[in-house]
N, C-alpha and C positions, 0 to 999 in steps of 0.2 A: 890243432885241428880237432874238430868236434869226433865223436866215437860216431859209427853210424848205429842206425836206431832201426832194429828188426823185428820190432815185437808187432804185433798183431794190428791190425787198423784201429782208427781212434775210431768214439762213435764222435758225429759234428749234429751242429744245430745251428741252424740260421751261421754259420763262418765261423762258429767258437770251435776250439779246439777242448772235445771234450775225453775223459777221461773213459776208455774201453769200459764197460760194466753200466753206465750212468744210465741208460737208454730206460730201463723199467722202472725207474723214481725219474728220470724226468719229464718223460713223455707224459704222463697221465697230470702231472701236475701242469705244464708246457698249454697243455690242451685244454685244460680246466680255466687256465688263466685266458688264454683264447676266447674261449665260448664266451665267459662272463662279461670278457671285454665288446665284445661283437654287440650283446642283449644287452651292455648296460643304458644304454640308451632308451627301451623300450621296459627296462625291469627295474623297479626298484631293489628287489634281490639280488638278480644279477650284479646291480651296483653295490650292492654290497659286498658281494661275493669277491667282486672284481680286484678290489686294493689288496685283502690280503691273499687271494690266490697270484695275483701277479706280484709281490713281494718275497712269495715263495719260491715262485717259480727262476726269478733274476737272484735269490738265494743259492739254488738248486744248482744256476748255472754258475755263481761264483765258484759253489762247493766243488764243483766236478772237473772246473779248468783242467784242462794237462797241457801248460806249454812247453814249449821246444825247452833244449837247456844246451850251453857251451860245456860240455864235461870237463872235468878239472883235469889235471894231471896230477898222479901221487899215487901210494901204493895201496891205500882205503880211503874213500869218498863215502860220501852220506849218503844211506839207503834215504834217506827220508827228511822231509819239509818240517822245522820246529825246533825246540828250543833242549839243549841238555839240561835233563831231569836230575839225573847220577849218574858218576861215575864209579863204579866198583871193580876193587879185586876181587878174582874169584877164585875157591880154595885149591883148583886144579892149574892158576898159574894164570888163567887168562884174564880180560878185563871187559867189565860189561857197561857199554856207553848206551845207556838209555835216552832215547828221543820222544820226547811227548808232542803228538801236532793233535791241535787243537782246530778244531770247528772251520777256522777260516784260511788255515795252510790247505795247500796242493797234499792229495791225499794219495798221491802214485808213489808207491816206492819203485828202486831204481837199485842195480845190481853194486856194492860197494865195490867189489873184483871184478874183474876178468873169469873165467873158470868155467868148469861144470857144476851145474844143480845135481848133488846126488842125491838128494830127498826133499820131498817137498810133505810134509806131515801137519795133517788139520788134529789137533786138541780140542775139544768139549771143553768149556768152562763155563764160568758164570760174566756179568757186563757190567762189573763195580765202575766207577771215574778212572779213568787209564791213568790218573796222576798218582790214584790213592793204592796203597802198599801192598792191597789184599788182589789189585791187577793181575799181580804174577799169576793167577788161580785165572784169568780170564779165556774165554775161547780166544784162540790162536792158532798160528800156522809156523810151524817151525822148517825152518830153510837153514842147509847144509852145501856149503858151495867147496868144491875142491881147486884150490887157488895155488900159487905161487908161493905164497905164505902157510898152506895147508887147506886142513879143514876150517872152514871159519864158517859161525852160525849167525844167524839171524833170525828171529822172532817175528811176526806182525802179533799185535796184540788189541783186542777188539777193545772198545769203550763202553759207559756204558751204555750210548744211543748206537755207537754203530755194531750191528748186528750181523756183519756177512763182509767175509776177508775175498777176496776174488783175486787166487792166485790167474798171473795170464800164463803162465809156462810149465810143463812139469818137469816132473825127476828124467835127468839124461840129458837137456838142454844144455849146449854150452852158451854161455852170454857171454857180452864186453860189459865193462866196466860203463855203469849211467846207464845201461840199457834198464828197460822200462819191464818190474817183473809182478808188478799185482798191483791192486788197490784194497783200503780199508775206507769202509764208509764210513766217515763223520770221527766226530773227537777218538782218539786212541794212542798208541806209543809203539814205536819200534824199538825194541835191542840188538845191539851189535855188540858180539865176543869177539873183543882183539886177541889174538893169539901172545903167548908168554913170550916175553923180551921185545913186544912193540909199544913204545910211547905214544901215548896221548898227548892230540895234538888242541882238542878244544877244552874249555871249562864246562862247567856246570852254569847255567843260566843263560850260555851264548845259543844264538840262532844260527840253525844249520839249515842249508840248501840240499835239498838231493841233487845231487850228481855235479854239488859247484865244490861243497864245504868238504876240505881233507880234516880226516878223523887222527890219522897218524902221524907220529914226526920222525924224519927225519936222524 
């Protein structure tokens, strides 16, 4: 049975299921591609205008999708849409499963537990390529969930086109498991700290689902 799904309203457009936050980069573009469309007929401008503002705009809205999802069952699911970057040990015991989603992945992260949110902390940084090494230094939002496993962290970590993390929940929140808890605009990377003595359950180079693909083994 699916978790049920509590978070806040999606924004829609024309029946798409769009992802909360999308509403200020889509509308103006949405509306741009509109108008051009309406005048190209009577504008040569407009006709110009018209191919790549509505290219943009059907970009915009692939970008922004937030479909339903069947939540997986297991005791850590993927906060997020994309492909494993690294997997590391870290010197305190835990294990750090970096997720890189790029450009054309679902950009909604999704609760990997069950638990409470006890900190939801925004980081200043800089907006290197989320692939490249010098990331870890990038603006981010550091999430701290109090689970059945413990304290377990997760990162969103900005790119360097997406510029603004949009947590939807804050600290004191308890969520289910897949529930839907921020987005990052455009290319970026999420990290997940598995806590000491839980196996990894994906490799490096495999595609993860948020809220399908189990992180942990058994």
């Amino acid at each position: 049975m699916p978790h049920s799904q509590t978070s806040a309203p999606r924004d829609s457009l024309a029946g798409v299921r769009l992802a909360r936050g999308a509403s200020p980069w889509l509308l103006p573009t949405v509306a741009t591609a509109a108008v051009s469309l309406v005048r190209a007929r009577r504008s040569g401008v407009a006709k110009a205008v018209a191919v790549p503002a509505t290219a943009l705009a059907a970009g915009m809205l692939w970008f922004f999708r937030d479909p339903e999802r069947e939540i997986a069952q297991g005791r850590v699911i993927s906060p997020a849409d994309g492909v494993v970057q690294s997997i590391m040990p870290w010197k305190d015991g835990r294990t750090r499963v970096a997720i890189f989603m790029s450009p054309l992945n679902v950009h909604v992260n999704r609760a990997p537990l069950s638990g409470t949110v006890t900190s939801v902390e925004h980081v200043p940084g800089g907006f290197v390529p989320a692939f490249n090494k010098e990331s870890e230094n990038n603006e981010r939002v550091v999430w701290h969930f109090d689970t059945e496993l413990g304290d377990i962290e997760m990162i969103q970590i900005a790119g360097a086109v997406a510029r603004r993390i949009v947590p939807y929940i804050p600290s004191g929140t308890k969520v289910e498991q897949g529930e839907r808890i921020g987005l990052i605009r455009f290319g970026s990377r999420v990290d997940l700290y598995l806590p000491e003595g839980v196996e990894v359950a994906v490799e490096v180079g495999q595609k993860t689902v948020a809220g399908v693909t189990r992180i942990d083994r058994d």
